[in-house]
OpenMM code with the backbone's topology and positions (N, CA, C; nanometers):
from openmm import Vec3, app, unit

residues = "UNK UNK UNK UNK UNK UNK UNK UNK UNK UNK UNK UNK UNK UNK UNK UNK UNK UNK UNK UNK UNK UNK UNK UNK UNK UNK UNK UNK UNK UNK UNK UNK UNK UNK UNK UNK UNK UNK UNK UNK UNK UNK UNK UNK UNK UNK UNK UNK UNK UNK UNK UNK UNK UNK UNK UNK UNK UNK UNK UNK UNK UNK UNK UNK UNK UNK UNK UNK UNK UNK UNK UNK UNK UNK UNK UNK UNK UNK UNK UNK UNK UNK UNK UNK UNK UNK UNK UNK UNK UNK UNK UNK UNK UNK UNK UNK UNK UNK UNK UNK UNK UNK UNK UNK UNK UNK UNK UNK UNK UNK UNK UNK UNK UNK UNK UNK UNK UNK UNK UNK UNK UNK UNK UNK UNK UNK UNK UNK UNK UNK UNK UNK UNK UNK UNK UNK UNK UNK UNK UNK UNK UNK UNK UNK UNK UNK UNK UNK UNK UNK UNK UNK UNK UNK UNK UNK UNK UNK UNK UNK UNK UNK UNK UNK UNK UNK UNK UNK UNK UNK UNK UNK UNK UNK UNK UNK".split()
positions = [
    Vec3(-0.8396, 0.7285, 0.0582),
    Vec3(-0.7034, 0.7739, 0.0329),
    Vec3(-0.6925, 0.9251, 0.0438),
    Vec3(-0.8065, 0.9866, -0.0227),
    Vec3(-0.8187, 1.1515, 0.0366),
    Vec3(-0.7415, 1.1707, 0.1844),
    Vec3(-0.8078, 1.1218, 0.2527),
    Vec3(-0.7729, 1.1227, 0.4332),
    Vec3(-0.5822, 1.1265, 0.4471),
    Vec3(-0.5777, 1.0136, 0.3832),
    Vec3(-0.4416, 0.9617, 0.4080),
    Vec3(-0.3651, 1.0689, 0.3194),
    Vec3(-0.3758, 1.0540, 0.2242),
    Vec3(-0.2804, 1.1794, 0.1600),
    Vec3(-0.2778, 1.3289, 0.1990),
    Vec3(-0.3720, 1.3661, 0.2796),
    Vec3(-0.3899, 1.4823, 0.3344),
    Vec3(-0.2903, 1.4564, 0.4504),
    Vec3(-0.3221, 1.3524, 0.5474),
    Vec3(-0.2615, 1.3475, 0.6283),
    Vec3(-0.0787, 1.2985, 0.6429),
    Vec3(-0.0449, 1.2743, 0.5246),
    Vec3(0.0533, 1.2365, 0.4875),
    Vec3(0.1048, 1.3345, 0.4599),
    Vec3(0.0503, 1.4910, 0.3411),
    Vec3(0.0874, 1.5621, 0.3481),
    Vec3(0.1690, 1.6796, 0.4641),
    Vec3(0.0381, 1.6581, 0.5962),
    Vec3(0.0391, 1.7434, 0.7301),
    Vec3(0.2309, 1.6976, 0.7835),
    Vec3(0.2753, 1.5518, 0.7091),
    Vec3(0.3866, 1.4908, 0.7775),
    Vec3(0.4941, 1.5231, 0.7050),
    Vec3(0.4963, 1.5838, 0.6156),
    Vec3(0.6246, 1.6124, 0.5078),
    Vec3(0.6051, 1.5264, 0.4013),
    Vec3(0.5352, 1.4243, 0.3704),
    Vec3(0.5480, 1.3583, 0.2585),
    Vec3(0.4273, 1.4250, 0.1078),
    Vec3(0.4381, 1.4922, 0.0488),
    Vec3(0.3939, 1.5393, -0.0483),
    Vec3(0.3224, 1.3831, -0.1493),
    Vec3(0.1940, 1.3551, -0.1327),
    Vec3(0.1029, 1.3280, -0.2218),
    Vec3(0.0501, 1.3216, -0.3509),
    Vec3(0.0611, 1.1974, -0.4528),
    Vec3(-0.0142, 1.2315, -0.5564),
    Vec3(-0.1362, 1.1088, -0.5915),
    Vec3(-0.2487, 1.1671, -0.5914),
    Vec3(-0.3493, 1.0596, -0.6451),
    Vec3(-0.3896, 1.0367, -0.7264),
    Vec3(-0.4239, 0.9362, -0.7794),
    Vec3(-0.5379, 0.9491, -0.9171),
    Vec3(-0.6529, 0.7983, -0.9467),
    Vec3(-0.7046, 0.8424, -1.0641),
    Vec3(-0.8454, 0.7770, -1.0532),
    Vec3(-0.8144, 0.6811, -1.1386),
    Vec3(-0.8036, 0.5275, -1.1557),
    Vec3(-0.8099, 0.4838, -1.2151),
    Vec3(-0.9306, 0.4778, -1.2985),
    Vec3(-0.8823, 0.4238, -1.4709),
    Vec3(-0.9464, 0.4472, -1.5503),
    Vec3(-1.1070, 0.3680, -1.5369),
    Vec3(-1.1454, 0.2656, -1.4884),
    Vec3(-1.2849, 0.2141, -1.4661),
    Vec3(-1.3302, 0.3225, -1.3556),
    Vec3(-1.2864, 0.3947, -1.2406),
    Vec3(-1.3407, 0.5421, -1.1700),
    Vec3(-1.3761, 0.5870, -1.2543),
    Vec3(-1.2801, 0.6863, -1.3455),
    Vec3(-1.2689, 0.7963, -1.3852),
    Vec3(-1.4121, 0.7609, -1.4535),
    Vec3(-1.4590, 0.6290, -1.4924),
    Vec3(-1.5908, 0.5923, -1.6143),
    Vec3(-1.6951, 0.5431, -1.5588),
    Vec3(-1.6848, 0.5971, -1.4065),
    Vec3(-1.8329, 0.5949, -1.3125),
    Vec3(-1.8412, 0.4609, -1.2827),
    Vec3(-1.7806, 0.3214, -1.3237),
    Vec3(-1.7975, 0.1786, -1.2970),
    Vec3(-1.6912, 0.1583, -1.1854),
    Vec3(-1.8213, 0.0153, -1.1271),
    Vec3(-1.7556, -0.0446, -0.9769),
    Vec3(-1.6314, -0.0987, -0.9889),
    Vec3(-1.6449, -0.1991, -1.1177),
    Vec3(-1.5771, -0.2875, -1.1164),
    Vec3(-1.4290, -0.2511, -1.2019),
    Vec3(-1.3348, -0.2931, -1.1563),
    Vec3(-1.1944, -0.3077, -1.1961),
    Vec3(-1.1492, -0.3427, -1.3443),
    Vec3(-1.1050, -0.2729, -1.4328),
    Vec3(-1.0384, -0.3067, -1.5324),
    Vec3(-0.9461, -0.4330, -1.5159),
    Vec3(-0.8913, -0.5373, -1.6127),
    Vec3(-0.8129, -0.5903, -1.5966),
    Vec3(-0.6710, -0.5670, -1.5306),
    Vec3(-0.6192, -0.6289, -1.4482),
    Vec3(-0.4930, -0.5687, -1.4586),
    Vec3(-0.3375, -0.5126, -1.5500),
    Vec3(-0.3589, -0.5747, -1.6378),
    Vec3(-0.2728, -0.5085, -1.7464),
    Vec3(-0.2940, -0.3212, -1.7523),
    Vec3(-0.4310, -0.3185, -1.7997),
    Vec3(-0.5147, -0.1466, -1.7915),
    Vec3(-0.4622, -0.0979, -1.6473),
    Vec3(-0.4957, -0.1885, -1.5525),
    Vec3(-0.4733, -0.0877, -1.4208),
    Vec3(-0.3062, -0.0901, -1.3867),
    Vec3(-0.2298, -0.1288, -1.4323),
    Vec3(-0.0846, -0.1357, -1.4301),
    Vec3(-0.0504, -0.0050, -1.5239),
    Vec3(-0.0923, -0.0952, -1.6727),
    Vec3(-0.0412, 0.1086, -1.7007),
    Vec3(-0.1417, 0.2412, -1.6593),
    Vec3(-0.2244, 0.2127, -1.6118),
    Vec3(-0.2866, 0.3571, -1.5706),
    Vec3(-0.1971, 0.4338, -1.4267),
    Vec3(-0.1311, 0.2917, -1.3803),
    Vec3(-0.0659, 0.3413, -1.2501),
    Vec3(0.0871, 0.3590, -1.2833),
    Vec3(0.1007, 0.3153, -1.4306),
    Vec3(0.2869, 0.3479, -1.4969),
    Vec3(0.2510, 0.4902, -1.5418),
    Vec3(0.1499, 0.5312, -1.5856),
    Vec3(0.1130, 0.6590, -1.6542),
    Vec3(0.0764, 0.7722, -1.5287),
    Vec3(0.0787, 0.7085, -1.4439),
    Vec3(-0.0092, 0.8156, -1.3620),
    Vec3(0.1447, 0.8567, -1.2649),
    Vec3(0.2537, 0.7606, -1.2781),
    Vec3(0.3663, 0.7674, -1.1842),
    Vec3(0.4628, 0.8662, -1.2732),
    Vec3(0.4789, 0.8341, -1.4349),
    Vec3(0.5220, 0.8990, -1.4969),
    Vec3(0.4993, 1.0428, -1.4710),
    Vec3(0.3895, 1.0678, -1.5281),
    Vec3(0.3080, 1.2323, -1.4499),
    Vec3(0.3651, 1.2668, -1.3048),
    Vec3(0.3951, 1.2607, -1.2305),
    Vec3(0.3683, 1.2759, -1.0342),
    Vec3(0.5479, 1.3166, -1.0235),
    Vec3(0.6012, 1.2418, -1.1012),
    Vec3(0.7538, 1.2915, -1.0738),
    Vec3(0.7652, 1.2293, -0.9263),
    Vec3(0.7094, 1.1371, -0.8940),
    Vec3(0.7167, 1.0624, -0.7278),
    Vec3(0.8302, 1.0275, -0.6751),
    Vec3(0.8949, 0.9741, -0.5688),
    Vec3(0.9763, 0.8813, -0.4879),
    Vec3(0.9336, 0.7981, -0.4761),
    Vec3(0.8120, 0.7592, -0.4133),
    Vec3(0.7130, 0.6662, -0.3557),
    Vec3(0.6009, 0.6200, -0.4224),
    Vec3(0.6248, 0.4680, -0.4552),
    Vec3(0.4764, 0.4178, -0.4467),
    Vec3(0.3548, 0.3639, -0.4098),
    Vec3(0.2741, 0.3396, -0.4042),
    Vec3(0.1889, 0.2177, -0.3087),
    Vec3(0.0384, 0.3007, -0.3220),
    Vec3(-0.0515, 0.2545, -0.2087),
    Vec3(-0.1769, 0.2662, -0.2132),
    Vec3(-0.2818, 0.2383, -0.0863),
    Vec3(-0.3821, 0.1908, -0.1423),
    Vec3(-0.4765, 0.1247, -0.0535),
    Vec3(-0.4593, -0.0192, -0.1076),
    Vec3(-0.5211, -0.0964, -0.0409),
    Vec3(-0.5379, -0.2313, -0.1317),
    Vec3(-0.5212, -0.2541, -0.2200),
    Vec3(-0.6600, -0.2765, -0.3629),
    Vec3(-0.5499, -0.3033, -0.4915),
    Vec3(-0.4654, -0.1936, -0.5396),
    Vec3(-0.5334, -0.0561, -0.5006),
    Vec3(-0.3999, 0.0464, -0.5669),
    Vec3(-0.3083, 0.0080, -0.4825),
    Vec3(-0.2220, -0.0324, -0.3845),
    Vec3(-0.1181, -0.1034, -0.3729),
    Vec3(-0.0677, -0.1983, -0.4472),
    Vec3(-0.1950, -0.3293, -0.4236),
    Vec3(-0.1427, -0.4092, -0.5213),
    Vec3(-0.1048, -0.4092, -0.7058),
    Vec3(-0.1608, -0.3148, -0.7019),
    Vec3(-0.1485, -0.2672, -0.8763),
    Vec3(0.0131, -0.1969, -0.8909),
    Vec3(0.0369, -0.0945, -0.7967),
    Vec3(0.1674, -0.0503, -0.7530),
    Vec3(0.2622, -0.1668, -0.7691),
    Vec3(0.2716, -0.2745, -0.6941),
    Vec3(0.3623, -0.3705, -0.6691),
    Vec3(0.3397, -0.4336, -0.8136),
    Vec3(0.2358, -0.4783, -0.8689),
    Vec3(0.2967, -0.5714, -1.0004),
    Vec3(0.3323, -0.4959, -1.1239),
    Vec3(0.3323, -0.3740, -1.1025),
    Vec3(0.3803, -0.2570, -1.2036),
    Vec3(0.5660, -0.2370, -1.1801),
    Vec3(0.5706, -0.2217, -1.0196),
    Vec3(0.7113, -0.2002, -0.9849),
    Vec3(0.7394, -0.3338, -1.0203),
    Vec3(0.7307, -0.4460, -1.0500),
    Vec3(0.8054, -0.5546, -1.0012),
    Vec3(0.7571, -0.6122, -1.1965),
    Vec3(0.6794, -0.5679, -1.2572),
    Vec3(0.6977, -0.5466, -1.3922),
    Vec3(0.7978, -0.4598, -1.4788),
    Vec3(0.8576, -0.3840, -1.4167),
    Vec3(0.9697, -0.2799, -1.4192),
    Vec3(0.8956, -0.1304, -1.5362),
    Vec3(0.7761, -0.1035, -1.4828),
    Vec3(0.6744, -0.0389, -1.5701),
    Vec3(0.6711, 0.1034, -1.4721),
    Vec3(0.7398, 0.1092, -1.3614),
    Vec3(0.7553, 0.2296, -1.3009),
    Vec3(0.8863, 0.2911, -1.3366),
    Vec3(0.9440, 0.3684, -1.4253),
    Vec3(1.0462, 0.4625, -1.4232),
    Vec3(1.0285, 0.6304, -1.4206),
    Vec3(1.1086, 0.6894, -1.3366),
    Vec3(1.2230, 0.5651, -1.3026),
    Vec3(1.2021, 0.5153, -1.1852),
    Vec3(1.2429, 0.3421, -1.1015),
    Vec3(1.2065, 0.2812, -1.0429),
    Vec3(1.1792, 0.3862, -0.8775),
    Vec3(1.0549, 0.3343, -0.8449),
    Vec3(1.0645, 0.4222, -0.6996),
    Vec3(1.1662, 0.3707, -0.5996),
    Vec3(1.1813, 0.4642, -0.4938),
    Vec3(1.2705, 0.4457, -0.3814),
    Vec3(1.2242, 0.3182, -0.2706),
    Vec3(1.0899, 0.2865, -0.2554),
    Vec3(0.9975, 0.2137, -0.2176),
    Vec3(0.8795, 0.2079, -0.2421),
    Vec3(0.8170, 0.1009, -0.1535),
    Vec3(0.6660, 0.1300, -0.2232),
    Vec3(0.5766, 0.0643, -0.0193),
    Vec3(0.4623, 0.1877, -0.0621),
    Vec3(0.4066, 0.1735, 0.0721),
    Vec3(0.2686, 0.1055, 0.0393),
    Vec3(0.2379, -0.0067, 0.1843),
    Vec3(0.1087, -0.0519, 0.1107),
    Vec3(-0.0491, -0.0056, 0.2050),
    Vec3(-0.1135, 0.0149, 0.2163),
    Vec3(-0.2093, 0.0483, 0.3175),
    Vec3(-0.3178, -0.0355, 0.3281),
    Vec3(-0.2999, -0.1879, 0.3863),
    Vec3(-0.3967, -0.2914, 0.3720),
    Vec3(-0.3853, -0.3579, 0.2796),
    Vec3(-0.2570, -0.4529, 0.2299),
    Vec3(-0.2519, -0.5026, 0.1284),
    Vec3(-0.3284, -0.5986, 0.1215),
    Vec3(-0.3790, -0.6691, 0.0134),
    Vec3(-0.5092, -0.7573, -0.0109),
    Vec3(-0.4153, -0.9125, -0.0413),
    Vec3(-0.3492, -0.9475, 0.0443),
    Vec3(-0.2838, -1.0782, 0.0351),
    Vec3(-0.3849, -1.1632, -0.0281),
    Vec3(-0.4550, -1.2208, 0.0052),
    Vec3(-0.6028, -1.2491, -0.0215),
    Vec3(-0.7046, -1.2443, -0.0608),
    Vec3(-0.8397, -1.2671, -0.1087),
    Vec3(-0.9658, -1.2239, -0.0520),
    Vec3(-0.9772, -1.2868, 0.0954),
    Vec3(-1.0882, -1.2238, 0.1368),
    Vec3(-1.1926, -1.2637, 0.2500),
    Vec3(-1.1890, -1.4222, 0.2961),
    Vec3(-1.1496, -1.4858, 0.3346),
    Vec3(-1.1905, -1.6357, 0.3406),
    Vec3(-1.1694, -1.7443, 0.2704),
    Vec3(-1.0458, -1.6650, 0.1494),
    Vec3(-0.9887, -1.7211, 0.0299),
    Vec3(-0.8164, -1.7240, 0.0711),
    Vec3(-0.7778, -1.8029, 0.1513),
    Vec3(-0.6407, -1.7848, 0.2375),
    Vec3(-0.5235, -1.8662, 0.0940),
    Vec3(-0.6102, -1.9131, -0.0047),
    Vec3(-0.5412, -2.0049, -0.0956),
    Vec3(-0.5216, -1.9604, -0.2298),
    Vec3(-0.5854, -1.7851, -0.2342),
    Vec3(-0.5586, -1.6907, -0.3519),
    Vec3(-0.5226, -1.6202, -0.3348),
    Vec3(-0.3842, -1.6480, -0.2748),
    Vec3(-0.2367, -1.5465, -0.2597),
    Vec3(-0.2515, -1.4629, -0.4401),
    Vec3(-0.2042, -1.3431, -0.3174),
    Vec3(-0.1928, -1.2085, -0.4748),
    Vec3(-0.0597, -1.2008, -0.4460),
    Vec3(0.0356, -1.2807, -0.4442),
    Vec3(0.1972, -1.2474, -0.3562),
    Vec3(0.3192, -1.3084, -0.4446),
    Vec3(0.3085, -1.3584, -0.5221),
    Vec3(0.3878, -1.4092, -0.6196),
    Vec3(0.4741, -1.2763, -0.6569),
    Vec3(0.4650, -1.1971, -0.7382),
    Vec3(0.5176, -1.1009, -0.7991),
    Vec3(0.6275, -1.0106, -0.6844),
    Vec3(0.5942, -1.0263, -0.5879),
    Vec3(0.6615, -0.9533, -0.4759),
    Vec3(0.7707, -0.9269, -0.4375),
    Vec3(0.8212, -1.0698, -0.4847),
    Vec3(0.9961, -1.0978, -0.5084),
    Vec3(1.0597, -0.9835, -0.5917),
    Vec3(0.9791, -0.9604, -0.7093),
    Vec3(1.0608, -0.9341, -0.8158),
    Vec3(1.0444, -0.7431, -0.8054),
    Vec3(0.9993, -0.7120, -0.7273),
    Vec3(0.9649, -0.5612, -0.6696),
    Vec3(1.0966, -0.4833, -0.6788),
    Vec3(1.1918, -0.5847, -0.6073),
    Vec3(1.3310, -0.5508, -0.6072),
    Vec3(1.3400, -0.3953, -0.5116),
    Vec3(1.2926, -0.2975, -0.4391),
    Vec3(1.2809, -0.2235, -0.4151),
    Vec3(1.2193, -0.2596, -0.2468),
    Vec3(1.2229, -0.1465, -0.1225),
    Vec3(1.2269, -0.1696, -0.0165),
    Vec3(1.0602, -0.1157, 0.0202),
    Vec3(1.0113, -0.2025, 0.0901),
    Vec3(0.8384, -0.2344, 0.1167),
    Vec3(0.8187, -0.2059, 0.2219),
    Vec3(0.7132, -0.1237, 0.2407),
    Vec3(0.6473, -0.1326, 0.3797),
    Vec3(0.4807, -0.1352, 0.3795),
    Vec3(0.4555, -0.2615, 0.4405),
    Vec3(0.3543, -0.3010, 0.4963),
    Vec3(0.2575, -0.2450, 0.5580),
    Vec3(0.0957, -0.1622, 0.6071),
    Vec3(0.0633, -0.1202, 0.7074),
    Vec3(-0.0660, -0.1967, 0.7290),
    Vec3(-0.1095, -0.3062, 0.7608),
    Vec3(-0.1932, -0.3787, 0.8230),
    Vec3(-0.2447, -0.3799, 0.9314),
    Vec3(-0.4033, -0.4037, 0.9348),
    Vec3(-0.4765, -0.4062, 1.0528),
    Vec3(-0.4582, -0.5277, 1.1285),
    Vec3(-0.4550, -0.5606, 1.2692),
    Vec3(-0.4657, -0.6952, 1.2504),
    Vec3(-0.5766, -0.7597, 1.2487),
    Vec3(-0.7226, -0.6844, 1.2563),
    Vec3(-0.8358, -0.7193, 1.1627),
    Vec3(-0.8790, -0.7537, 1.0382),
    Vec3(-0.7611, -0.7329, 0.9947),
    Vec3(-0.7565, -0.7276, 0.8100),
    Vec3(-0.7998, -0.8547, 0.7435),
    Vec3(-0.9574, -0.8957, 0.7112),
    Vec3(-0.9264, -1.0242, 0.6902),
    Vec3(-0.8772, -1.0070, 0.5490),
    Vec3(-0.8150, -0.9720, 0.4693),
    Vec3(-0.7149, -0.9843, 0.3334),
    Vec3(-0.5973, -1.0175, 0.4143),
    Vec3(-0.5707, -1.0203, 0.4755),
    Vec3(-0.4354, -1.0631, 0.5375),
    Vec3(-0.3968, -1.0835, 0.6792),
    Vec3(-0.4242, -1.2013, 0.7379),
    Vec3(-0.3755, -1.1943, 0.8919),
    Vec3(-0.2564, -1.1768, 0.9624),
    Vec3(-0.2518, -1.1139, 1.1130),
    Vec3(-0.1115, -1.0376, 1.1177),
    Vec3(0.0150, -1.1786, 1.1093),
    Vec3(-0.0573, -1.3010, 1.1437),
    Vec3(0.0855, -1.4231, 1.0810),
    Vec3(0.0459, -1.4310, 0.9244),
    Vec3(-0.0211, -1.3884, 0.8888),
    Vec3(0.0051, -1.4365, 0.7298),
    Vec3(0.1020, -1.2930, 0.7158),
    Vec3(0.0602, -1.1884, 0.7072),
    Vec3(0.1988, -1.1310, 0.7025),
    Vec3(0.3153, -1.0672, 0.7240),
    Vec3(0.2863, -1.1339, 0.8608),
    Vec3(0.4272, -1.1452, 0.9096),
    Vec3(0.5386, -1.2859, 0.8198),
    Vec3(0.4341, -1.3734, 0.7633),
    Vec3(0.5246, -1.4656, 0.6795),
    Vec3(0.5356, -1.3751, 0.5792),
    Vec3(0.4877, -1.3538, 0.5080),
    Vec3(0.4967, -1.2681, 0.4303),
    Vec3(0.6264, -1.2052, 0.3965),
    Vec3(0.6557, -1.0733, 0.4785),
    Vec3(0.7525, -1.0080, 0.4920),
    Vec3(0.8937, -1.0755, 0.5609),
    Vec3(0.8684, -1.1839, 0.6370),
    Vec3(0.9894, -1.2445, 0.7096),
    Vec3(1.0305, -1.3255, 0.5318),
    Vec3(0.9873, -1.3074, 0.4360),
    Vec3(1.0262, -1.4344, 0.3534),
    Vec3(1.0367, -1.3523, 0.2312),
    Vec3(1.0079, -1.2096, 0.2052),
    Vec3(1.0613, -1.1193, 0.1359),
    Vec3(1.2283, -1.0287, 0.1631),
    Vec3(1.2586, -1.0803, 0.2780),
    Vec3(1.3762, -1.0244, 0.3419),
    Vec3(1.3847, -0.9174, 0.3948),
    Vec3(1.5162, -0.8433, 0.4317),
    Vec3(1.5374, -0.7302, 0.5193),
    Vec3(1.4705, -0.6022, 0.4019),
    Vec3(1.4337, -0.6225, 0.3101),
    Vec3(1.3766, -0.5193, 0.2283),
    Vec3(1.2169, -0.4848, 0.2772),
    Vec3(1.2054, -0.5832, 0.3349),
    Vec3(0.9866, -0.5723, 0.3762),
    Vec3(1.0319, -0.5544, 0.5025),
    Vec3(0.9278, -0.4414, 0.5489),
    Vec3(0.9047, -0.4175, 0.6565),
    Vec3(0.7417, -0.4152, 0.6940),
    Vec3(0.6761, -0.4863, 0.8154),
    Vec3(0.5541, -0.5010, 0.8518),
    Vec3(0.5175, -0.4378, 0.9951),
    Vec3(0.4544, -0.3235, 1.0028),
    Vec3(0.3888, -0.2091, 1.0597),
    Vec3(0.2532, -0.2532, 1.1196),
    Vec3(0.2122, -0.3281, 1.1970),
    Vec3(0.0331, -0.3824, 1.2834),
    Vec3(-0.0237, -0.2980, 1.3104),
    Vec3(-0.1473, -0.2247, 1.2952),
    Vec3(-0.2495, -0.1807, 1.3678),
    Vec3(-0.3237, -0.2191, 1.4524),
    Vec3(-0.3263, -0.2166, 1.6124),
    Vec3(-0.3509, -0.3080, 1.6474),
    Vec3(-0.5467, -0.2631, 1.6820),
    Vec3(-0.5998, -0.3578, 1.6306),
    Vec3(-0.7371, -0.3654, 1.6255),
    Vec3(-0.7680, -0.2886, 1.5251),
    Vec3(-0.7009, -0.2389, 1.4210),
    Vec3(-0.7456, -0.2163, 1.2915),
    Vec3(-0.8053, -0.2869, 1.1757),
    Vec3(-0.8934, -0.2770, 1.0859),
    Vec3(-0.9602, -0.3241, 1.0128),
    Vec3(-0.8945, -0.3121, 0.8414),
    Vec3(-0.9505, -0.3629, 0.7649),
    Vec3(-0.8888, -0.3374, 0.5684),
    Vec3(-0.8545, -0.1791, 0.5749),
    Vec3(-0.9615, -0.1125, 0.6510),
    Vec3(-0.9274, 0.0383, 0.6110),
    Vec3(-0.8674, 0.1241, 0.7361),
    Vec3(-0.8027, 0.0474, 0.8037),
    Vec3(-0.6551, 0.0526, 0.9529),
    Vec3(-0.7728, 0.1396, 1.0453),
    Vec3(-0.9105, 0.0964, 1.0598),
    Vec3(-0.9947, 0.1847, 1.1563),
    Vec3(-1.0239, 0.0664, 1.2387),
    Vec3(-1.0054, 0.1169, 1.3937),
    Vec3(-0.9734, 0.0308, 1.4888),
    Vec3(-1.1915, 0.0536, 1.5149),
    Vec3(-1.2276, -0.0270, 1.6089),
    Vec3(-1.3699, 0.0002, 1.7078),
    Vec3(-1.3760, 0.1516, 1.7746),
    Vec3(-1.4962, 0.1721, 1.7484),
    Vec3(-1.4514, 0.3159, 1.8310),
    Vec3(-1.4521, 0.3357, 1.9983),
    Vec3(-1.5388, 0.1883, 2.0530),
    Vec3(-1.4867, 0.1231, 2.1479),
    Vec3(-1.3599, 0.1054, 2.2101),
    Vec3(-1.2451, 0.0528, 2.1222),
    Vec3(-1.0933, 0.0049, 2.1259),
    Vec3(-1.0142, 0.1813, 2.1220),
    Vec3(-1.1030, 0.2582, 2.0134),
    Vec3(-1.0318, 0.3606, 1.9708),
    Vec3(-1.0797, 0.4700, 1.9098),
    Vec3(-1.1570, 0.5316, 2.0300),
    Vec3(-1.2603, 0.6414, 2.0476),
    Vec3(-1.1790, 0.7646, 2.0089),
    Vec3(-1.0645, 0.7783, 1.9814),
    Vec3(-1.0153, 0.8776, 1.8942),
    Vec3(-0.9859, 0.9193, 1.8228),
    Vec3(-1.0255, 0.7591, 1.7402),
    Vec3(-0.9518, 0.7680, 1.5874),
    Vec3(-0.8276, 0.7606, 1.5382),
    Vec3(-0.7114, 0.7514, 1.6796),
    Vec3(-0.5750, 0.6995, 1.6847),
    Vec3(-0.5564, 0.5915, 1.5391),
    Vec3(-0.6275, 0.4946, 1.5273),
    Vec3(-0.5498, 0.4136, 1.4708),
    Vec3(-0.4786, 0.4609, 1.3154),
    Vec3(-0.5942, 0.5098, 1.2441),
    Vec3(-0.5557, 0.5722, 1.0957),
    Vec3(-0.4235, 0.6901, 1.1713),
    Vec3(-0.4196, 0.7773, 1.2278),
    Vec3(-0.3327, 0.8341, 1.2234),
    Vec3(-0.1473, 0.8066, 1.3086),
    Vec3(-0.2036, 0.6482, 1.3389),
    Vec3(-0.0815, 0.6047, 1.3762),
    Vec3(-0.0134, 0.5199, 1.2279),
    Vec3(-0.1076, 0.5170, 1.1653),
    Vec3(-0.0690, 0.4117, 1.0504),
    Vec3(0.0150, 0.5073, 0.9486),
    Vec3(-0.0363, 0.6331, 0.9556),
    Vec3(0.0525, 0.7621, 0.8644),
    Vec3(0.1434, 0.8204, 0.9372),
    Vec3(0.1626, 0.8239, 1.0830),
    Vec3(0.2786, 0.8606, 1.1216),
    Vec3(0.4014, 0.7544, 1.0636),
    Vec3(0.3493, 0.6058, 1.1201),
    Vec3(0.4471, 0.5246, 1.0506),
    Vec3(0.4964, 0.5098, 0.9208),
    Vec3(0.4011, 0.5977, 0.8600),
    Vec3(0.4546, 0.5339, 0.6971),
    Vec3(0.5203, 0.6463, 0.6496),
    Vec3(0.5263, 0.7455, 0.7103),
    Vec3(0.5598, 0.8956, 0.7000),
    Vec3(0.6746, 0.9092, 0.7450),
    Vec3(0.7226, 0.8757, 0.8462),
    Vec3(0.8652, 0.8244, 0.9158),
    Vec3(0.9409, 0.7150, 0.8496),
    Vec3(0.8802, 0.6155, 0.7802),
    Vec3(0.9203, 0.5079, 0.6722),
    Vec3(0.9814, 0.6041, 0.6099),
    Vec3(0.9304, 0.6774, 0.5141),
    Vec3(0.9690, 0.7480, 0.4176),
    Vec3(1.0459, 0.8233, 0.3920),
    Vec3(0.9953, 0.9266, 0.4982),
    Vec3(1.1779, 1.0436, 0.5063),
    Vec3(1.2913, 0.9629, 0.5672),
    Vec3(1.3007, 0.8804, 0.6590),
    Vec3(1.4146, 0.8135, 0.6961),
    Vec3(1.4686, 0.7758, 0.5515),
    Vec3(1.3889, 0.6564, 0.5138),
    Vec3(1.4508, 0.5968, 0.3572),
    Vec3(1.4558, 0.7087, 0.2498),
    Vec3(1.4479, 0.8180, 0.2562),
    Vec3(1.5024, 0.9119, 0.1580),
    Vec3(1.5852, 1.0130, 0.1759),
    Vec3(1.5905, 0.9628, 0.3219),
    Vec3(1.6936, 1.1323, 0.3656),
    Vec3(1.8528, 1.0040, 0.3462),
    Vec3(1.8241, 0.8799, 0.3507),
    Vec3(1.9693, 0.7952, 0.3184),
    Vec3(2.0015, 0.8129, 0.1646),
    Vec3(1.8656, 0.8458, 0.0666),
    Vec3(1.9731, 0.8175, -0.0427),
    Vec3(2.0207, 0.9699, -0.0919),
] * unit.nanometer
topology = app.Topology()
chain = topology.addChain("A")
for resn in residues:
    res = topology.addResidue(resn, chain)
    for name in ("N", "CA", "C"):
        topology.addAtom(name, app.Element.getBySymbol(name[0]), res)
């Protein structure tokens, strides 16, 4: 996320990160989600943001916080960078329930390598969240939107994935 927020910055969109609390305490593994919901209501409070979202679960932690109504005040949208529809090979432990209730306008940025999410899984996805989700493909991108360096010996793909989400953003904020 370093990368991306730097490079997000280079686009006009001003950046804020932080460590969730199992980071900040040197461990791999993930706090429950309740803990990682308010660490990400506490950390939004602080940032004075527009925007929310992430990488994977800090996306997904984003979305069941917004759609818990634990972000105020509510963001303008929320951006996701590889959302984890899934695990790996687990197509039947949808993390997508809560999504509805987001109430707020989504954008998607998926590899279509992504095995957390294939580009028809979410493209259902977003076709069934309504004109509020929007879904952005990388094409030959991976969980972390990095294409082969074969396919994409320049490293294009990550920085097509922040132009898009960067253009998401000021468009949807220069309307309200």
């Amino acid at each position: 996320m370093t990368r991306v927020a730097a490079g997000l910055a280079a686009r006009g969109v001003h950046v804020r990160t932080f460590d969730f609390p199992y980071r900040r305490a040197g461990r791999s593994a993930p706090d429950p989600a309740p803990v990682l919901e308010a660490a990400f209501a506490e950390a939004w409070r602080d940032a004075g943001a527009v925007f929310a979202g992430g990488k994977s679960m800090g996306g997904r932690i984003a979305s069941q916080a917004a759609a818990r109504g634990l972000l105020t005040p509510p963001p303008a949208g929320l951006v996701f960078f590889g959302y984890p529809l899934h695990p790996p090979g687990k197509p039947g432990q949808r993390r997508d329930r809560h999504l509805p209730a987001v109430g707020r306008p989504m954008l998607f940025v998926q590899g279509t390598r992504d095995p957390f999410g294939t580009p028809e899984e979410m493209t259902a996805l977003t076709d069934g969240l309504g004109a509020g989700a929007s879904l952005e493909l990388i094409d030959g991108g991976d969980h972390s939107l990095a294409a082969p360096k074969r396919q994409d010996a320049g490293g294009r793909a990550l920085e097509r994935a922040m132009d898009l989400a960067a253009r998401w953003m000021l468009a949807l904020a220069s309307r309200a």
